[in-house]
C-alpha positions as CSV (number, residue, x, y, z in Angstrom):
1,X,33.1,-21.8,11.0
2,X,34.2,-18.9,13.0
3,X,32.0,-17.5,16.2
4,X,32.2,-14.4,14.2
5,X,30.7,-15.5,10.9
6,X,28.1,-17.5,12.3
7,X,26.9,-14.9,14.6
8,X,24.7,-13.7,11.9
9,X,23.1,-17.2,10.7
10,X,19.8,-17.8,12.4
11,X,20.2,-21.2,15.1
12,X,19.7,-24.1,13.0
13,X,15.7,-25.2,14.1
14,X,14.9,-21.5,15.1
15,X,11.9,-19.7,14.1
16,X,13.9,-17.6,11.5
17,X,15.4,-20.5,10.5
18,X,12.5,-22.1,9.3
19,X,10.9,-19.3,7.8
20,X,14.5,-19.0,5.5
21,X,14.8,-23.0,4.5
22,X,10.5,-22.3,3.5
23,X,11.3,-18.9,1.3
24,X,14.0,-20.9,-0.2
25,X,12.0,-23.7,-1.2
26,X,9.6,-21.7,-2.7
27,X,12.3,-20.1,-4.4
28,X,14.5,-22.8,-5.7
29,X,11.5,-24.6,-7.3
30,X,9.8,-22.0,-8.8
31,X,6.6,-21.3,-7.2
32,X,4.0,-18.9,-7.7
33,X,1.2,-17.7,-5.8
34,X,-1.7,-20.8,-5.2
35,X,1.1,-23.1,-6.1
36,X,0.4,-26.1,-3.4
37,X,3.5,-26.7,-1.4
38,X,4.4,-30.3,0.2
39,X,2.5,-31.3,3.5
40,X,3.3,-31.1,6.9
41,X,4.7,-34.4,7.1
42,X,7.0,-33.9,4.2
43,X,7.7,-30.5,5.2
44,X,9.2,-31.4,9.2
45,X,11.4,-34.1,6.8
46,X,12.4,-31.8,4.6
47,X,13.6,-29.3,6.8
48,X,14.5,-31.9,9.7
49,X,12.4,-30.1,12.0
50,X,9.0,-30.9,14.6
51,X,5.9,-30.0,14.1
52,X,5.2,-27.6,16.7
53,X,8.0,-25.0,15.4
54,X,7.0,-25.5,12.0
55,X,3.5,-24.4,12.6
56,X,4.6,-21.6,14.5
57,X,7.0,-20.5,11.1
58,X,4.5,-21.0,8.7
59,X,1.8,-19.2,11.0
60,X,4.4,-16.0,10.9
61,X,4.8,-16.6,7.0
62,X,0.9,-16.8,6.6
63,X,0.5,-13.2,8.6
64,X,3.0,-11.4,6.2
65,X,1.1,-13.7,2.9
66,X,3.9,-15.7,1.9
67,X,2.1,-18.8,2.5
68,X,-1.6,-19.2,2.8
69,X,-3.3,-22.2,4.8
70,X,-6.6,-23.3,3.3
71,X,-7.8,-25.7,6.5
72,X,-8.8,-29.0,5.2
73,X,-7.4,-28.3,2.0
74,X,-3.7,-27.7,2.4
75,X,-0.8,-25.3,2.2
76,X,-0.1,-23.5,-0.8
77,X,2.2,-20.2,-1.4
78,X,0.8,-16.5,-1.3
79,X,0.0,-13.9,-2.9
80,X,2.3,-11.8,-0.8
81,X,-0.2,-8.4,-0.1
82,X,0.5,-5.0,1.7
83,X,-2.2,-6.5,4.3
84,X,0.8,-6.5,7.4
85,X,2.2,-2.8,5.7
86,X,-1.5,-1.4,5.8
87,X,-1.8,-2.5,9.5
88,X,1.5,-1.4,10.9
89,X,0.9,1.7,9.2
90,X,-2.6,2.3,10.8
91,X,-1.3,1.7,14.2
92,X,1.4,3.6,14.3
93,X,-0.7,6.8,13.1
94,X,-3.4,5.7,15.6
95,X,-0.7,6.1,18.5
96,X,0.9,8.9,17.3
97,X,-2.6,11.0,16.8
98,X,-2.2,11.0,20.6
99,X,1.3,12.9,20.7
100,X,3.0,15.0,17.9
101,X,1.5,12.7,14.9
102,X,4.9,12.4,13.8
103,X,4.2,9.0,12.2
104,X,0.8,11.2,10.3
105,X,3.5,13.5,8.9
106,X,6.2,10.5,7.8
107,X,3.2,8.6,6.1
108,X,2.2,11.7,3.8
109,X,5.3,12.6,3.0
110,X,6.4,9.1,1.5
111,X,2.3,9.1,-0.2
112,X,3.3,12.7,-1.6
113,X,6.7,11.5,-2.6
114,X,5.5,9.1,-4.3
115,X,2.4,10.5,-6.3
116,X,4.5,13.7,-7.0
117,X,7.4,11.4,-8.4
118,X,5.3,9.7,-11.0
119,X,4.4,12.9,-12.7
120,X,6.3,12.3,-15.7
121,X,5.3,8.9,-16.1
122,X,0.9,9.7,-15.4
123,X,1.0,12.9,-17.6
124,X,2.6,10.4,-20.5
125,X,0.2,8.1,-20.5
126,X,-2.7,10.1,-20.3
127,X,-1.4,12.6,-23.0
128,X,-2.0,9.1,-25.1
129,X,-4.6,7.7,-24.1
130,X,-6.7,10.5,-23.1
131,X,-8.1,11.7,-19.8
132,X,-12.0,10.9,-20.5
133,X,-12.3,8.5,-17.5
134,X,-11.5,11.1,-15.2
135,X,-13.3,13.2,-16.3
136,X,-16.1,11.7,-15.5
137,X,-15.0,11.1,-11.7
138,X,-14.7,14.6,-11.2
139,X,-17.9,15.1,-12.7
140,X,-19.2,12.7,-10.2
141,X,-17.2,14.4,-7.8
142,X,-18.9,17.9,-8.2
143,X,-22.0,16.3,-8.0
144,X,-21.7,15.4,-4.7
145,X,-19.7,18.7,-3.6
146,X,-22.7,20.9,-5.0
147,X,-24.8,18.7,-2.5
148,X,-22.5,19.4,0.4
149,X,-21.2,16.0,0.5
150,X,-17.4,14.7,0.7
151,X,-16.8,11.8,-1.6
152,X,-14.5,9.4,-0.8
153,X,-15.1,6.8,-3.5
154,X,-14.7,9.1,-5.9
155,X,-11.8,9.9,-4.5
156,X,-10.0,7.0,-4.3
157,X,-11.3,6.0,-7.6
158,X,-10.0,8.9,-8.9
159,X,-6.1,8.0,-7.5
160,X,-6.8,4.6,-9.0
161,X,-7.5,5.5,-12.1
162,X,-4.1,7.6,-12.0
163,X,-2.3,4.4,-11.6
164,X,-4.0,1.0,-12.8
165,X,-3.1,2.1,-16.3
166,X,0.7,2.5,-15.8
167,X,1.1,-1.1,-15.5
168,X,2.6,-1.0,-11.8
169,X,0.6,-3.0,-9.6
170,X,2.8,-2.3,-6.6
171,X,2.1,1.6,-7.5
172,X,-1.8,0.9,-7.2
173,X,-1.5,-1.1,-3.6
174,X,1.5,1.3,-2.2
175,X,-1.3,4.1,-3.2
176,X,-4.3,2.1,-1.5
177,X,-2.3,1.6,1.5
178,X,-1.4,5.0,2.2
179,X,-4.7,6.4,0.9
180,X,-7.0,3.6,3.5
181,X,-4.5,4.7,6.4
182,X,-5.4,8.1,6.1
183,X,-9.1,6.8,5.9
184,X,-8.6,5.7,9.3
185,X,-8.2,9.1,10.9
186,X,-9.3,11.5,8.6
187,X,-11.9,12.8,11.2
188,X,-9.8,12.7,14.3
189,X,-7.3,14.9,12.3
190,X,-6.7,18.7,14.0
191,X,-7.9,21.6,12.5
192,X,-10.5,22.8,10.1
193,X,-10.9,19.7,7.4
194,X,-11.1,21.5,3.9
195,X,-14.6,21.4,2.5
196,X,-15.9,19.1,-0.8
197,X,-15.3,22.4,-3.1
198,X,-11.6,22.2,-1.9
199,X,-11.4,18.5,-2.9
200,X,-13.4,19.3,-6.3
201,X,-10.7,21.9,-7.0
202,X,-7.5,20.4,-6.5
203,X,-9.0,17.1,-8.5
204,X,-10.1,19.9,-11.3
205,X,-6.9,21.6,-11.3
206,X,-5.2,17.6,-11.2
207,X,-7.1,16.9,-14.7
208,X,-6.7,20.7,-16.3
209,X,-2.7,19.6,-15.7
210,X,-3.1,16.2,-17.5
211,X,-5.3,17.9,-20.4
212,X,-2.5,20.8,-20.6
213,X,0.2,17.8,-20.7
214,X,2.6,19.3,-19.0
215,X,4.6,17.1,-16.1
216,X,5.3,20.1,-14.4
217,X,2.1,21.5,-13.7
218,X,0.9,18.3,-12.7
219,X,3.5,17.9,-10.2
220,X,2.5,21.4,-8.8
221,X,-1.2,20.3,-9.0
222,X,-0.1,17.0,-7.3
223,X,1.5,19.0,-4.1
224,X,-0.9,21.4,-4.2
225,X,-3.3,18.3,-4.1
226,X,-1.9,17.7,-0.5
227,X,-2.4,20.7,1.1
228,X,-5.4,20.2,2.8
229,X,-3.5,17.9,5.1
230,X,-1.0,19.4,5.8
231,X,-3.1,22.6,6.9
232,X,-4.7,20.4,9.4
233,X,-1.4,18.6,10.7
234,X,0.2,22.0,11.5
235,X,-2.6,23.2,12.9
């Protein structure tokens, strides 16, 4: 093999190495997540390599939840969660609330991106199977904003009840990640933060769009939805 082509191949024994001959076992016999997978001994013959470096590789597969290492029971294969996204994310907003919170802007734009973009598909589903849940959330909701109170759980249980019924699970955690990043620094955010009757409106104005059934207005609802934010990042 040419210098050239094996540039890009991983060094047989290396970290990345490992971690590709694991993903590929999992993948070439089929497992799923809690499957067991073979045991440390079997493994280093397996994959020809010591025990120290595969430690090290399956400790890095553990962190991003392709494996999962039950001590004293064994090794078995992940479920694979946004855990590592969630974290990254978090950080990177953290260190950018000390500059130009850049990184605050890119993460709502891909959240509102995303919400905005499944208009079609939420305003569908709900013109079947009618909007009833939510409106008991925002119910909830105005409770607490006639009390002077912000409601987060309502909140979030709110987005969730957007998404769960769609059938895309990824949806649901992509939304959970973005929505517990902004969690994070909600109150270290610049400017005035909207009040609870702001949040009760734009929720209202959310389910009036679903009720009306139009994709459209719930799209508008949607950006509209995220303007409270954005008031404070430009501030």
């Amino acid at each position: 093999m040419s210098t050239a082509a094996s540039a890009g191949r991983p060094r047989l024994g290396s970290q990345e190495a490992i971690r590709e001959q694991m993903t590929s076992l999992i993948l070439e016999r089929g497992l799923r997540a809690g499957d067991p997978l073979p045991n440390e001994q079997e493994l280093m013959a397996q994959l020809g390599v010591g025990r120290h470096p595969l430690r090290e590789a399956m400790k890095a597969l553990q962190a991003v939840g392709i494996v999962e290492i039950r001590h004293g029971f064994g090794t078995y294969v992940g479920s694979v969660g946004l855990q590592s996204l969630e974290d990254g994310l978090a950080f990177r907003m953290r260190q950018s609330m000390g500059g130009d919170l850049h990184d605050v802007r890119n993460v709502l734009e891909v959240r509102e991106v995303l919400e905005v973009g499944l208009a079609a598909k939420v305003v569908a589903h709900f013109g079947r199977h009618g909007t009833d849940e939510l409106a008991e959330i925002v119910e909830q909701m105005r409770a607490r904003a006639d009390a002077g109170e912000y409601f987060p759980d309502e909140d979030w249980a709110f987005h969730r009840a957007l998404y769960a019924p769609l059938g895309n699970e990824l949806v649901v955690d992509l939304v959970s990640v973005f929505w517990r990043a902004f969690a994070q620094v909600d109150g270290r955010l610049p400017g005035a933060r909207y009040t609870p009757a702001d949040a009760l409106g734009w929720h209202r104005d959310l389910l009036a769009a679903l009720i009306d059934g139009r994709p459209d207005r719930y799209a508008a609802a949607m950006t509209e939805h995220f303007v409270g934010i954005h008031g404070r990042l430009d501030a």
